[in-house]
C-alpha positions in Angstrom: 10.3 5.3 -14.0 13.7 6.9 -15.2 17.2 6.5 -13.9 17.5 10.4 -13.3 14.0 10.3 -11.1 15.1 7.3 -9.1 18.3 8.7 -8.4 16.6 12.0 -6.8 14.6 10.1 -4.6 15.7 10.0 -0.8 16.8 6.4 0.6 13.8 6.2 3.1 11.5 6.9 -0.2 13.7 4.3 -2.6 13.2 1.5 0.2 9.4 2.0 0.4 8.8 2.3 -3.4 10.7 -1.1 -3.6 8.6 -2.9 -1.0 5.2 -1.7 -2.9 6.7 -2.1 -6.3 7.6 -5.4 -5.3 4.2 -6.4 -3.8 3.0 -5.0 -7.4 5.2 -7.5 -9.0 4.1 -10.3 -6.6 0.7 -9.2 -7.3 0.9 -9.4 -11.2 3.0 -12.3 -11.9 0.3 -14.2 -10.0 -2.4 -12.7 -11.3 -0.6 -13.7 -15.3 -1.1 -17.3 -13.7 -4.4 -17.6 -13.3 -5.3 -15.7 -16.5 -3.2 -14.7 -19.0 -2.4 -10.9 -19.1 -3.2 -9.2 -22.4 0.3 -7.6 -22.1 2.8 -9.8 -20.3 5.8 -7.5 -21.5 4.2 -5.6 -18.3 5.5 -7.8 -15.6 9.8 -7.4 -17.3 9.4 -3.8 -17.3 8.0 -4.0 -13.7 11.0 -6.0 -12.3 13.3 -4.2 -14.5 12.0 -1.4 -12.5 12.6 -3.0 -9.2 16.2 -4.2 -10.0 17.3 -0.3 -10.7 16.2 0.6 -7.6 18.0 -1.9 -5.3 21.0 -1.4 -7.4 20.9 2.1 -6.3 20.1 1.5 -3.2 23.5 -0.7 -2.4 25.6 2.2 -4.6 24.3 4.1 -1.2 
């Protein structure tokens, strides 16, 4: 997900994407626990993900 697509989405939509994106994360990381993921470079682009939208959530 892009900067410019995160940016047009409404607050209400931004908080929910971050709570399933974040399960999704949860989810994953665990998953890469128990058996090794054939790309692990998945999970940093994941969180990576979730860290742009909380930052722009607290710009609004």
């Amino acid at each position: 997900m892009k900067q410019e697509e995160i940016v047009k989405m409404s607050t209400e939509d931004l908080k929910s994407r971050v709570l399933s994106t974040g399960e999704q994360l949860a989810s994953m990381k665990f998953n890469h626990k128990m058996t090794p993921m054939e790309n692990p470079l998945r999970i940093r682009g994941m969180r990576r993900i979730v860290a742009r939208m909380m930052t722009e959530l607290a710009k609004r």
